[in-house]
Backbone as CSV, one residue per row, in Angstrom:
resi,resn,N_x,N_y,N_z,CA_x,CA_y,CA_z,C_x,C_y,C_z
1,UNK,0.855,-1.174,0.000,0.000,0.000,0.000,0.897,1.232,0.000
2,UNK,0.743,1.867,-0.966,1.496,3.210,-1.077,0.617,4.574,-0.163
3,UNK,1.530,5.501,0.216,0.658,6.370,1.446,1.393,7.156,0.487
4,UNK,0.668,7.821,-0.503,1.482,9.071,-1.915,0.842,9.993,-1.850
5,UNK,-0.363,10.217,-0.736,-0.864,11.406,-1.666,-1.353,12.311,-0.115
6,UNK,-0.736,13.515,-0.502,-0.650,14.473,0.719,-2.103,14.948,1.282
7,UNK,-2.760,14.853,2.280,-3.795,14.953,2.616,-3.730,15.941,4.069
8,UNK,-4.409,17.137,4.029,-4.774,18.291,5.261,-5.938,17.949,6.024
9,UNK,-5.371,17.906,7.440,-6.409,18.023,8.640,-6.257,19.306,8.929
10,UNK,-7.666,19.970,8.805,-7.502,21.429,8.838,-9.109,21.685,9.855
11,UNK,-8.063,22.134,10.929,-9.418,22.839,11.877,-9.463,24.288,11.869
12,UNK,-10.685,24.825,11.856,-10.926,26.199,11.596,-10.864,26.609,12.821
13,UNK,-10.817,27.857,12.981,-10.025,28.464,14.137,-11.638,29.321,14.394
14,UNK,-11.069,29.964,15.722,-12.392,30.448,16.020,-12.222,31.758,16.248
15,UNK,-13.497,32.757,16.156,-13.397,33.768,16.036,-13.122,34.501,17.646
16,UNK,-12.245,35.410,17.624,-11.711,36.131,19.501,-12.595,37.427,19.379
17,UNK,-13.051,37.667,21.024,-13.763,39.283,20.917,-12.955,39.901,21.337
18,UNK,-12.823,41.347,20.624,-12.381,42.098,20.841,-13.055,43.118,21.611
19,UNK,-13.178,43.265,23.038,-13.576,44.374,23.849,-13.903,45.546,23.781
20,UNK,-12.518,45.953,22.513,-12.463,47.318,22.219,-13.262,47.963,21.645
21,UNK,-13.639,47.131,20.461,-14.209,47.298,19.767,-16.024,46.758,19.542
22,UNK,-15.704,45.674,20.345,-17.133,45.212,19.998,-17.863,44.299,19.231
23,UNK,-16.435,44.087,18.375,-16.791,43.242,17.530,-15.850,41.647,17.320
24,UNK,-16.536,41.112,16.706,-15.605,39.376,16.717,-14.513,39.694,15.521
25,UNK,-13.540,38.970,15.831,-12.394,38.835,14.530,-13.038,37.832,13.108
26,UNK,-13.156,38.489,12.268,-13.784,38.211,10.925,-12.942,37.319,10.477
27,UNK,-12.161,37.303,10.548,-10.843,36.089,9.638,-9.933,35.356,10.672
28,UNK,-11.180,34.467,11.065,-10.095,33.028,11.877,-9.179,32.714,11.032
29,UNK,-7.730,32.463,11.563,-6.854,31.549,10.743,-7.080,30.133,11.004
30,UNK,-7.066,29.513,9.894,-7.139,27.931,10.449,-5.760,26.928,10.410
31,UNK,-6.217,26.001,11.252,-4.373,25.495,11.410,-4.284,24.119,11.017
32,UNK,-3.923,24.127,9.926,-3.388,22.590,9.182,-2.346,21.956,8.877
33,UNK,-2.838,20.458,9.512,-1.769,19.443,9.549,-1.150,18.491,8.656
34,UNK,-0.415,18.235,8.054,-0.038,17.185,6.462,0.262,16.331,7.193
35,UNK,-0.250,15.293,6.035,0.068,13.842,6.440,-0.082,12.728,5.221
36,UNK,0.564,12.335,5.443,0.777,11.533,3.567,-0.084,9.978,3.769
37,UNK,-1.012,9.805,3.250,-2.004,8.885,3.158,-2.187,7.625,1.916
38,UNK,-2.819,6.479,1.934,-3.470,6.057,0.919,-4.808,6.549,0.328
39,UNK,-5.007,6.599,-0.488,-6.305,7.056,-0.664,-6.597,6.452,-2.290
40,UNK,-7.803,6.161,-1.951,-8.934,4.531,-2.916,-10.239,5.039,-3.229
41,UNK,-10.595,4.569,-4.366,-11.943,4.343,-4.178,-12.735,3.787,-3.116
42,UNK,-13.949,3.592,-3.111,-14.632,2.619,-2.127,-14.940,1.388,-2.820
43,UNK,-14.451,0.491,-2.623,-16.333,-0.342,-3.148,-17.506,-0.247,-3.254
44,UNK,-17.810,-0.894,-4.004,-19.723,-0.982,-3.457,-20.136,-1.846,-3.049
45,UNK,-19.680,-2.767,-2.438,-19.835,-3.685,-1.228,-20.035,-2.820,0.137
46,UNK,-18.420,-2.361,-0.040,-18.463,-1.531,1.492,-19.273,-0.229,1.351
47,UNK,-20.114,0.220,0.297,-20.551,1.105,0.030,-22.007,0.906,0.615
48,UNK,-22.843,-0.087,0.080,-24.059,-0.937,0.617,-23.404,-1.242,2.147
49,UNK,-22.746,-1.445,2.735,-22.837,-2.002,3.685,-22.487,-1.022,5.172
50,UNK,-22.212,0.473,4.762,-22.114,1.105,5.755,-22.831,2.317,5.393
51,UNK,-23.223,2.848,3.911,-24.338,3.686,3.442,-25.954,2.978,3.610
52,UNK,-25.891,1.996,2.627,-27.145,1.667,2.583,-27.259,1.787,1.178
53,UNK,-26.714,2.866,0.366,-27.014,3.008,-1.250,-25.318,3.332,-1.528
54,UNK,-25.493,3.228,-3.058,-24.015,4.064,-3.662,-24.164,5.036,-3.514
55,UNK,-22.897,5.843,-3.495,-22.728,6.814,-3.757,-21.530,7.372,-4.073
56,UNK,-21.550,8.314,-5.350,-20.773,8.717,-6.133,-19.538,9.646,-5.607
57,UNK,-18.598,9.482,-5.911,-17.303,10.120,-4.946,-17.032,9.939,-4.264
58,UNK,-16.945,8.701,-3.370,-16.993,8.089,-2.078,-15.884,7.247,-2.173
59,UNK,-14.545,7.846,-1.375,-12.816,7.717,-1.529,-12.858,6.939,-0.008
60,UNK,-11.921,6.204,0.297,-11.491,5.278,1.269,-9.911,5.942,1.486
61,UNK,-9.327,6.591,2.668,-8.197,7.216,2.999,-8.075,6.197,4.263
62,UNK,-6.376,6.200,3.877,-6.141,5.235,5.426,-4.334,5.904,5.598
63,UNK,-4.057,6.208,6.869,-3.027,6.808,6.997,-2.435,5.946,7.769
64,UNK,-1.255,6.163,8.006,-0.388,5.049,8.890,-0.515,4.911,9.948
65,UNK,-0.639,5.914,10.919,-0.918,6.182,12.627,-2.141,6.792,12.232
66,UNK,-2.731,6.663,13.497,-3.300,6.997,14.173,-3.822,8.654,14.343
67,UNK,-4.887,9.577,13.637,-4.700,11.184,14.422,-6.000,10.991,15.496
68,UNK,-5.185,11.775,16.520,-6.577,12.147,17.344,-6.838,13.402,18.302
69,UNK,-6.313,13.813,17.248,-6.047,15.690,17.429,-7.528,16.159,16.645
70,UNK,-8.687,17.080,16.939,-9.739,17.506,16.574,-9.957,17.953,14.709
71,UNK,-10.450,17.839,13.953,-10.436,18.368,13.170,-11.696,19.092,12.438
72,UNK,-11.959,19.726,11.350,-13.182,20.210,10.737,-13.716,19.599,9.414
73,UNK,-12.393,19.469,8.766,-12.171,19.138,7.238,-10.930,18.298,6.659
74,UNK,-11.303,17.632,6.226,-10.220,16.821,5.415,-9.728,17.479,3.709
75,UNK,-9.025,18.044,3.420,-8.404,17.970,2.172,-7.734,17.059,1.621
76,UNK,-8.084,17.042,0.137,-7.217,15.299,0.161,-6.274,16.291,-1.744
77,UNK,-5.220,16.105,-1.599,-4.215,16.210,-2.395,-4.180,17.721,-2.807
């Protein structure tokens, strides 16, 4: 199994109040992590069997360890 293709755990950051002003910070930065993955189609075996129906675009990613740091979004390549 090749792990080739660079994939972002990216959690969005949250917005801080500013006192001064009154108002929330408009542009959270968000903070993302790389990590080099496999990444597959699905079957449609395993597709029926944890959906219930197909469905179209439905990728299978498997990384080497373990993350269990919070995330929002996955980017994949």
């Amino acid at each position: 199994m090749r792990y080739d293709t660079d994939i972002i755990f990216r959690l969005n950051g949250t917005s801080t109040y500013d006192p001064d002003t009154g108002d929330y910070d408009t542009a959270p930065t968000p903070t993302d992590t790389h990590r080099m993955a496999s990444v597959s189609g699905t079957k449609i075996e395993t597709m029926q069997f944890i959906y219930g129906e197909i469905r179209q675009g439905s990728v299978t990613v498997q990384v080497q360890n373990h993350y269990d740091d919070p995330f929002d979004l996955v980017v994949i390549g």
